[in-house]
C-alpha positions as CSV (number, residue, x, y, z in Angstrom):
1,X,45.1,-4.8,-35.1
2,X,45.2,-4.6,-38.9
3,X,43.2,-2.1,-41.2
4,X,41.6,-5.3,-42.8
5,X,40.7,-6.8,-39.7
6,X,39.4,-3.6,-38.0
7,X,37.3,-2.9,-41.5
8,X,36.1,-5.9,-41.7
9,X,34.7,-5.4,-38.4
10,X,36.5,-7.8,-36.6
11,X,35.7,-8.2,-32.8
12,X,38.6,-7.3,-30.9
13,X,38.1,-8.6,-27.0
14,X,39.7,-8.4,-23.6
15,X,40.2,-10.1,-20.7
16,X,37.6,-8.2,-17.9
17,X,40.7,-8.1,-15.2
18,X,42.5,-5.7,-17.5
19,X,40.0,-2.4,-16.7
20,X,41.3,-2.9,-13.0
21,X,45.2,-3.6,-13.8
22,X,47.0,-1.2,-11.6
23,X,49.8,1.3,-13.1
24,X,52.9,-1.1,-12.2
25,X,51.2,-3.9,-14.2
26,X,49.5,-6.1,-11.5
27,X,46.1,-7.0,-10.8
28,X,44.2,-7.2,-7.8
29,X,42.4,-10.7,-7.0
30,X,40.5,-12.2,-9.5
31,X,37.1,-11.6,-7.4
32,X,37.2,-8.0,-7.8
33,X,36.5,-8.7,-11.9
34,X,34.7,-11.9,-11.8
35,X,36.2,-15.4,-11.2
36,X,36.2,-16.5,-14.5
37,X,37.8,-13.2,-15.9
38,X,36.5,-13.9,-19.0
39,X,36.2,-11.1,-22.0
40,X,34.8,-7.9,-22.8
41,X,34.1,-6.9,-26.4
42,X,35.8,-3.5,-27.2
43,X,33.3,-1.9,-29.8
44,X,35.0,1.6,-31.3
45,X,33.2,4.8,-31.0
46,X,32.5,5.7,-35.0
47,X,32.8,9.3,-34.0
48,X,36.3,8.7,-32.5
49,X,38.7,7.1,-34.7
50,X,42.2,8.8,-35.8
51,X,44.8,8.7,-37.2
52,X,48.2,10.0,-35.7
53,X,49.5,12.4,-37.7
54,X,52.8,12.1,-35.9
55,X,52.9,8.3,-36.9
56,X,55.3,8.5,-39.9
57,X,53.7,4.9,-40.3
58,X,50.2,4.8,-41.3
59,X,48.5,4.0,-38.1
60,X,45.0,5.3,-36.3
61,X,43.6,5.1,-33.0
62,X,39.8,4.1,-31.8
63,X,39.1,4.9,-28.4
64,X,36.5,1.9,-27.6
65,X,33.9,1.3,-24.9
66,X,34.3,-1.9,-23.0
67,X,31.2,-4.2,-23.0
68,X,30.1,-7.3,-21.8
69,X,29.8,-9.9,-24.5
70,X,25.9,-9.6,-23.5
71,X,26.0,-6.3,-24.5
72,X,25.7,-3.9,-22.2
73,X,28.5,-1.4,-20.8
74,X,30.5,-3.1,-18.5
75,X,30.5,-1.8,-14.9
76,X,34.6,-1.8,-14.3
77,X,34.9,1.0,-17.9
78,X,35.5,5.0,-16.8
79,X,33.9,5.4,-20.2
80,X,30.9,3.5,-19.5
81,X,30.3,5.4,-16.3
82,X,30.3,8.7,-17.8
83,X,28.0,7.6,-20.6
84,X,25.6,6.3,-17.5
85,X,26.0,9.6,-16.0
86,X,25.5,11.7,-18.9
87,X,21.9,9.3,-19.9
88,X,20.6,10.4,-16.1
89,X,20.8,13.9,-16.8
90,X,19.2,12.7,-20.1
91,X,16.4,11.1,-18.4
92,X,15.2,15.0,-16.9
93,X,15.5,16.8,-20.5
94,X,19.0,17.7,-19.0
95,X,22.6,17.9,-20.2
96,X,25.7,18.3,-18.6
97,X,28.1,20.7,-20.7
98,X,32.2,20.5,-19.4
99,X,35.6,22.2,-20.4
100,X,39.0,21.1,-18.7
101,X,41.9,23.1,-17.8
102,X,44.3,20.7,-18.4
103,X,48.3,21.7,-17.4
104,X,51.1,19.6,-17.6
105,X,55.3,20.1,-17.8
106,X,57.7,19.7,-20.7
107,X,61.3,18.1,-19.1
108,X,64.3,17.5,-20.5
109,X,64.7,13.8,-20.5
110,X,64.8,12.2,-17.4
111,X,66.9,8.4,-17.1
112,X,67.6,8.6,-14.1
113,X,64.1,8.5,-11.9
114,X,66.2,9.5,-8.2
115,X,67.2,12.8,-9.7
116,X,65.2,15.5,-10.1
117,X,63.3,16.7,-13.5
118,X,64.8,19.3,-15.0
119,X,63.6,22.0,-18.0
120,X,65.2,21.6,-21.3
121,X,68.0,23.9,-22.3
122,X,66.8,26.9,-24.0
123,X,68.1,28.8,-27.1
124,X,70.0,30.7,-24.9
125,X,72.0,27.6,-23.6
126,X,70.2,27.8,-20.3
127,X,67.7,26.2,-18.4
128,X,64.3,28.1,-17.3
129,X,64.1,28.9,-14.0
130,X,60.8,29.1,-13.2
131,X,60.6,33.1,-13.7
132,X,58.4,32.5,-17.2
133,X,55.1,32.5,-16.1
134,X,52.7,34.0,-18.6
135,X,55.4,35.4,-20.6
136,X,55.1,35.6,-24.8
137,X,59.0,35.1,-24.7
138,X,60.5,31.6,-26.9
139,X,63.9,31.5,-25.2
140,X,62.8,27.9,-23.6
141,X,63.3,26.8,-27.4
142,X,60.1,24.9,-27.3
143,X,58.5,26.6,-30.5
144,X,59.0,23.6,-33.1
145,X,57.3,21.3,-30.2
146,X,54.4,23.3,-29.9
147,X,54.2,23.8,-33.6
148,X,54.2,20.3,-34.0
149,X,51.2,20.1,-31.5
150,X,49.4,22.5,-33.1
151,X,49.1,21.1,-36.7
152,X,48.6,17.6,-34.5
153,X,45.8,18.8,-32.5
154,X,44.2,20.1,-36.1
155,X,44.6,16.9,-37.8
156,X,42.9,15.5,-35.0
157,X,39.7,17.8,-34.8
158,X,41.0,19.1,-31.5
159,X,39.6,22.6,-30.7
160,X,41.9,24.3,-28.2
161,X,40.8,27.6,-26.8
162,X,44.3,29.1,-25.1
163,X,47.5,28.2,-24.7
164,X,50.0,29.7,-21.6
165,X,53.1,29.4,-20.1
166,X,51.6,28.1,-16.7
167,X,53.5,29.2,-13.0
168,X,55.6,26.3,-12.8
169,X,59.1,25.4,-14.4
170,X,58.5,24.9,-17.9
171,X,54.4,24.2,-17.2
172,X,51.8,25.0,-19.5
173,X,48.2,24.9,-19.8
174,X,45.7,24.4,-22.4
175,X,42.0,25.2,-22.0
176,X,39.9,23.1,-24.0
177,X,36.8,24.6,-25.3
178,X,33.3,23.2,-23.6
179,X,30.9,21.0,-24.7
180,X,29.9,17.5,-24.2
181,X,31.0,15.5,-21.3
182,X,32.3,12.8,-23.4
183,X,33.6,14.3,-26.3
184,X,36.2,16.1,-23.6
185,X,37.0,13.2,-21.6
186,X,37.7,12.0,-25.4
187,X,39.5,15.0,-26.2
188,X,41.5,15.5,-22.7
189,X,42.8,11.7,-23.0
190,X,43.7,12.0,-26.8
191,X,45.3,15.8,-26.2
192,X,47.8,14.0,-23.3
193,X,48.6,10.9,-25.5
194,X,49.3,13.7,-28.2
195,X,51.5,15.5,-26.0
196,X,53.6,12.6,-25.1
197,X,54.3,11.3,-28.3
198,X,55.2,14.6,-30.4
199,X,57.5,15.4,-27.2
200,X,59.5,11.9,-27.9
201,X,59.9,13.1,-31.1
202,X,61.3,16.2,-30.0
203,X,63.6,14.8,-27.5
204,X,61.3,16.0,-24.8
205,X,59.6,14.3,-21.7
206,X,56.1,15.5,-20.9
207,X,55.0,15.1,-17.7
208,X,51.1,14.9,-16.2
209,X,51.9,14.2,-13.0
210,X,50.3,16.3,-10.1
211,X,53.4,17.7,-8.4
212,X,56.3,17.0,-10.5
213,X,58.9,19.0,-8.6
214,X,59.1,20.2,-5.2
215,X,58.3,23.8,-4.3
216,X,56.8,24.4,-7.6
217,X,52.9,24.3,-8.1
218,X,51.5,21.2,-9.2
219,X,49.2,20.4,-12.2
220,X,45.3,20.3,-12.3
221,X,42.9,19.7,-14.2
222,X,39.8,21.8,-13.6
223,X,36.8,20.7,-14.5
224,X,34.1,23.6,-15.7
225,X,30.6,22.2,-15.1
226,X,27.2,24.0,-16.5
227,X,23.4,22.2,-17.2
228,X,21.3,23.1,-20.4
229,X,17.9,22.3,-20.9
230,X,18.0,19.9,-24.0
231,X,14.9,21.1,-25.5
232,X,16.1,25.0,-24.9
233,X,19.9,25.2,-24.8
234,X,18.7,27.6,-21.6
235,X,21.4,27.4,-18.7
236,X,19.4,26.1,-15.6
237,X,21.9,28.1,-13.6
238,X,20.5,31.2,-14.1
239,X,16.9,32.4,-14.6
240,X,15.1,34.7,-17.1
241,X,16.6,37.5,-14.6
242,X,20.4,36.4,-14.7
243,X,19.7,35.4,-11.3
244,X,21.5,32.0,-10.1
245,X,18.8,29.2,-9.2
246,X,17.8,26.9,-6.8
247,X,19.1,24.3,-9.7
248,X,22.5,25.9,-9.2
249,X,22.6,25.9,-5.8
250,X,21.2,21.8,-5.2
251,X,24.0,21.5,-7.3
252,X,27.1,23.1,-5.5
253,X,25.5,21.4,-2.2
254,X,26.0,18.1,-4.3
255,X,29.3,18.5,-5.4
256,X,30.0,19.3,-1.6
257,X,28.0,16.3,-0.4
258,X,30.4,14.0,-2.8
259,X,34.2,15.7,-2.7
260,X,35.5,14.0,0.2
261,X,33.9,10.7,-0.7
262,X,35.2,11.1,-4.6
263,X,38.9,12.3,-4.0
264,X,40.3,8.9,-4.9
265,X,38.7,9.2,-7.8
266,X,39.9,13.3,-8.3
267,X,43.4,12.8,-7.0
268,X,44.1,8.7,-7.7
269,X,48.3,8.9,-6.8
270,X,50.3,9.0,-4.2
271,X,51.6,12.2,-6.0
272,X,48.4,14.0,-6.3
273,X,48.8,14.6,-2.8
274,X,51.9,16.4,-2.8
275,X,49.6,18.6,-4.9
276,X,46.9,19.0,-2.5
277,X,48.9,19.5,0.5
278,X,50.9,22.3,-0.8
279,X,48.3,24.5,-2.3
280,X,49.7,27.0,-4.9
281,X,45.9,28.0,-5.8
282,X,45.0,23.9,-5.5
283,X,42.7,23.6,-3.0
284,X,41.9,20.5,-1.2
285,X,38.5,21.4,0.4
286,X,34.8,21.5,-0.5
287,X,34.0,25.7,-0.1
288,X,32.6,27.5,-2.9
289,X,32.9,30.7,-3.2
290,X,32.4,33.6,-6.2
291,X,35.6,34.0,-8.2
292,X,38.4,33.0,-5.1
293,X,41.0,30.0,-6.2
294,X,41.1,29.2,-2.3
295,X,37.9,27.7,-2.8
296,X,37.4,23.6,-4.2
297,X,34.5,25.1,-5.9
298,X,35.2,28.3,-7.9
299,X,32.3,30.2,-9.5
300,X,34.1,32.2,-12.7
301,X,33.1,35.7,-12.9
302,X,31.0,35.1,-16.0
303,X,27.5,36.5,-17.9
304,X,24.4,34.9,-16.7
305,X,24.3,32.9,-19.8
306,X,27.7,31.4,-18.9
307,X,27.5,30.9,-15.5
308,X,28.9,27.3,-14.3
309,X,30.8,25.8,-11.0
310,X,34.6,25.0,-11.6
311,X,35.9,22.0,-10.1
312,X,39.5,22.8,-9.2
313,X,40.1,18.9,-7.0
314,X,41.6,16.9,-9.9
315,X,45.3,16.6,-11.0
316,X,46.4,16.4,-14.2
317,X,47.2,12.8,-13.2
318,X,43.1,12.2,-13.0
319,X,41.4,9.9,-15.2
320,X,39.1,12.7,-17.0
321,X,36.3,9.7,-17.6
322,X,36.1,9.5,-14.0
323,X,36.7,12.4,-13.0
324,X,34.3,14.4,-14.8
325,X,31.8,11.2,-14.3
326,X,32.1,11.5,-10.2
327,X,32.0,15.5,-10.5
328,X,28.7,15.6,-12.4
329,X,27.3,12.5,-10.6
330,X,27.7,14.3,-7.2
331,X,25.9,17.6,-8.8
332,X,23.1,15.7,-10.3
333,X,22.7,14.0,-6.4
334,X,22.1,17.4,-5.3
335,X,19.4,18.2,-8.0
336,X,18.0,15.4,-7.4
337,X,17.8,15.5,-3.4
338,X,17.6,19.4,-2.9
339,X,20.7,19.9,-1.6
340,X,21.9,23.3,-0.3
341,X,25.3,24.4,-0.2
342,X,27.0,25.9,2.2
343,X,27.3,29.7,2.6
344,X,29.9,31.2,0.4
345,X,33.3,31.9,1.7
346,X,35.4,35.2,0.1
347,X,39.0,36.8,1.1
348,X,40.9,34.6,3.4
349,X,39.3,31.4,5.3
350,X,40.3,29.0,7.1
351,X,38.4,25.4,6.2
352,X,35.7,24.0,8.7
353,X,35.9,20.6,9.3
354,X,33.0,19.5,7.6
355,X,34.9,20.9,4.5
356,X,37.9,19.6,4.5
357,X,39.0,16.4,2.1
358,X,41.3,13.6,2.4
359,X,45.0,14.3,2.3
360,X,46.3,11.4,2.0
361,X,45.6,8.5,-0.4
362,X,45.2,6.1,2.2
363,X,42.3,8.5,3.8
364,X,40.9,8.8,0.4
365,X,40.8,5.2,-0.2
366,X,39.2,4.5,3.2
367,X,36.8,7.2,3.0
368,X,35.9,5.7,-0.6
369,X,35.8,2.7,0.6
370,X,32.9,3.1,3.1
371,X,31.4,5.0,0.9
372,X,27.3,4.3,0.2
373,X,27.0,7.4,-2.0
374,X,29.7,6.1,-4.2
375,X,28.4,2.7,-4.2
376,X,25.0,4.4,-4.8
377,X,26.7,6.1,-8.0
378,X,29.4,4.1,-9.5
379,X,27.9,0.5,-8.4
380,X,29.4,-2.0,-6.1
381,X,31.6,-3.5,-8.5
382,X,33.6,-0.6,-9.8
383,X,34.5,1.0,-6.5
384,X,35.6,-2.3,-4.6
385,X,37.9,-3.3,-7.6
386,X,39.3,0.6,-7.5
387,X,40.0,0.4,-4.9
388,X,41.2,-2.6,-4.4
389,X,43.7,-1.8,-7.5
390,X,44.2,1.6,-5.7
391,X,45.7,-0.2,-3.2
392,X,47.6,-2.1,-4.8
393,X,49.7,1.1,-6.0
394,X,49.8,2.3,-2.6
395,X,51.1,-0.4,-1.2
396,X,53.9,-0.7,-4.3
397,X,54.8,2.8,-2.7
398,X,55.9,1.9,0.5
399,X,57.5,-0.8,-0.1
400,X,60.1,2.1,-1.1
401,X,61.9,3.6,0.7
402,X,62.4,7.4,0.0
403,X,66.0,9.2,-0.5
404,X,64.1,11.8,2.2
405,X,63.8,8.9,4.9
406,X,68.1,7.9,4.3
407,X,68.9,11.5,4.5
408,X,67.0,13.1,7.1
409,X,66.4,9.9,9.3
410,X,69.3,7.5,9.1
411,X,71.6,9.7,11.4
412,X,68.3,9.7,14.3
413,X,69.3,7.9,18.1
């Protein structure tokens, strides 16, 4: 809209259908958003409006939250669930504090989607070959990107802790630094619209899909969860001892109680199962475990003061509203019902049943789907129309068919 009309305060609305339209464009039926599909108001957050320093036209951005013209959030918005989330906590003198891990991959430009992505040529005239991880070295010729997001990320209030040359071909991460629930989802979805842009820019493609390319590690999103008392800032986790507390444990046994039911909402793409079922230190199960990356839940080695669970389920492809929303739900069932975990698992394990996820997003749509907890969580509304959208995609994908089933199966009897 225009800068008069937005400072003029101008209410901008939206048809309700749209916070269920699936990523090809379509919508599932109009029951799943109300009949009518009549508007929602989207009211900007005052604390999040920017503008795009990349933009060489003056032009901002206001990340909204969607609700119904009566007022209240509206049940179908990622945001809106978070925020309920977030005042639950509230309600027990509690609050949630989060980082993410986000990692993604910068391509060479890809127009042609039945051919593999490919990293950009390098100063040296060559193409990375995946031998780069952690290195300091700017062969890959990606400095004046990352320059570029840099001074972006600054104009845009973005605190960024580290920055790394991840394990895949041409992947990197960026650890944002913790605080609020919703000021990182904010700052995770603002960080990947960032990246996309300045990379056009450049020539570049940037890529958060979960598994990109094949025999290469996928991308997560990691999701670094601790509780402080609001009237103390004191970390529940651990006690005047440095000891972990029942508090910590109720809430590992809640984030197990909720993984399987939640990975459509941790891995939402066909993709993010490539991910899962090919685990380069991507997990698809619900152990814990002290400091092992075999584990769904990680506990960082970390001072008593620090001490929090990492969620290592979602892809980077996650929605990080929902993710961290269904994350922090499922510990704050725990807390709330006493939950214990599991025992611990070290070294090498192999998963017991009751532990393992979904692998598939059909199995994670069904097991969603018949799920009360969720229902319980999210209400009734927002998990029929996801996954009824959800569906939608999955569907879209097989009515391909893949260059894997003409090569491999077209010569079979």
């Amino acid at each position: 809209m225009t800068a008069e009309g937005f400072l003029e305060g101008r209410r901008l609305q939206m048809a309700r259908g749209v916070l269920l339209q699936c990523i090809m464009g379509g919508y599932p039926p109009a029951r799943f958003y109300g009949s009518d599909d009549g508007d929602l108001a989207l009211v900007p957050d005052p604390a999040q409006i920017h503008r795009l320093p990349w933009s060489k036209q003056p032009r901002a951005l206001a990340i909204c939250d969607a609700d119904e013209l009566t007022g209240e959030s509206s049940s179908l918005s990622t945001r809106g669930q978070l925020k309920a989330v977030i005042a639950r906590y509230a309600a027990l003198g509690l609050a949630p504090v989060v980082a993410t891990e986000l990692e993604f991959f910068v391509f060479a430009p890809n127009t042609d989607p039945t051919q593999p992505f490919q990293a950009p040529v390098g100063l040296d005239g060559r193409r990375e070959d995946g031998h780069s991880a952690f290195s300091v070295s700017s062969n890959n010729g990606l400095r004046p990107f990352f320059s570029e997001v840099y001074e972006c990320m600054a104009a845009l209030g973005l605190p960024r802790d580290t920055f790394m040359h991840e394990m895949g071909v041409s992947q990197f991460e960026i650890n944002l630094l913790h605080g609020d629930p919703l000021l990182l989802a904010d700052q995770t979805l603002l960080f990947k619209h960032l990246l996309k842009e300045v990379a056009l820019k450049h020539g570049l493609t940037v890529v958060c899909m979960a598994k990109p390319l094949a025999h290469t590690p996928g991308s997560s999103m990691h999701i670094h969860q601790s509780i402080v008392e609001i009237a103390t800032g004191r970390n529940v986790f651990s006690d005047e001892a440095g000891e972990p507390t029942a508090t910590f444990r109720h809430f590992i046994g809640g984030q197990q109680a909720g993984m399987a039911d939640f990975t459509a909402l941790f891995a939402p793409n066909v993709n993010s199962y490539q991910r899962l079922c090919h685990p380069f230190a991507s997990p698809n199960n619900a152990c814990w475990s002290h400091d092992n990356r075999a584990a769904g839940l990680r506990i960082p080695a970390s001072s008593p003061v620090a001490r929090r669970v990492e969620n290592r389920l979602p892809g980077a492809d996650a929605n990080p509203y929902l993710a961290i929303a269904a994350s922090l739900a499922a510990g704050l069932y725990g807390i709330e019902n006493r939950l214990e975990p599991s025992e611990a698992i070290q070294g090498e394990f192999e998963v017991p049943d009751n532990l393992s996820l979904p692998c598939t997003l059909h199995a994670a749509l069904e097991r969603l789907k018949r799920s009360q907890l969720a229902k319980e969580l999210f209400g009734k509304e927002f998990i029929e129309g996801y996954v009824a959208s959800k569906t939608m995609e999955l569907t879209s994908f097989f009515d391909e068919i893949t260059p894997w089933e003409r090569r491999v199966l077209a010569a079979q009897a």
